[in-house]
N, C-alpha and C positions, 0 to 999 in steps of 0.2 A: 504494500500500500504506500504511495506516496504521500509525502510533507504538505499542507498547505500553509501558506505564513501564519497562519493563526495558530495551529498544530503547533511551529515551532514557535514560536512567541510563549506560548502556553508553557511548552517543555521546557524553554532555556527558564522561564519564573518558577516552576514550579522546582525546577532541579536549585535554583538559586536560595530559593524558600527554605530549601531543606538543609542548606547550611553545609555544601561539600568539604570532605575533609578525605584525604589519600586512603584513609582507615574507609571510611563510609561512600566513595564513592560509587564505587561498583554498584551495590546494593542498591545505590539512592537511582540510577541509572536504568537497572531492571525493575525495578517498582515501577517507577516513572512510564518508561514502555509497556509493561504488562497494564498499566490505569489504562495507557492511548492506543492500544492493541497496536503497537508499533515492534520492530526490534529491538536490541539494546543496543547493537551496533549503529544501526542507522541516528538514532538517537547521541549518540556519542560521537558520531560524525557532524551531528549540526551542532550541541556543544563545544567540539573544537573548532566548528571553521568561526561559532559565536566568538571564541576568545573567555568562554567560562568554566571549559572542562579542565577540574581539578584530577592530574596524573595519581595513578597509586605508585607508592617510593617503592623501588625495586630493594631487594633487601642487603640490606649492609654489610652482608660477607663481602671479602676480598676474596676474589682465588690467584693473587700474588704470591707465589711461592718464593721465596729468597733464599 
C-alpha cells in the first residue's frame, strides 16, 4: 500500500509523540505500522528521508584484537 502525505504527516507525529530513543525505536516503528497497516520498513524509510529516524546504537564491543 502506498504513502499519502497525510499517512506520512500522521506517522512522522505520531512516531515523534512517542519520544524515540535507540532502546525504543524499533518497537515504537512496528506499533506505528501495524496502527496504519503499513510496513515497518516503508515506515522507517519516510522517517529517514523526514530527518526524524532515531538509529539503534550498534553494540559497543570492539572486535580489535591487539
Amino acid at each position: 500500500m502506498s504513502w499519502t502525505e497525510d499517512q506520512k504527516k500522521q506517522a512522522i507525529e505520531a512516531y515523534k509523540a512517542g519520544n524515540p530513543t535507540p532502546e525504543n525505536s524499533t518497537e515504537l516503528i512496528k506499533e506505528i505500522a501495524d496502527d496504519m497497516e503499513q510496513s515497518p520498513n516503508g515506515l522507517r524509510m519516510i522517517l529517514v528521508q523526514a530527518g526524524v529516524y532515531v538509529k539503534k546504537d550498534v553494540a559497543a564491543t570492539s572486535t580489535d584484537k591487539k
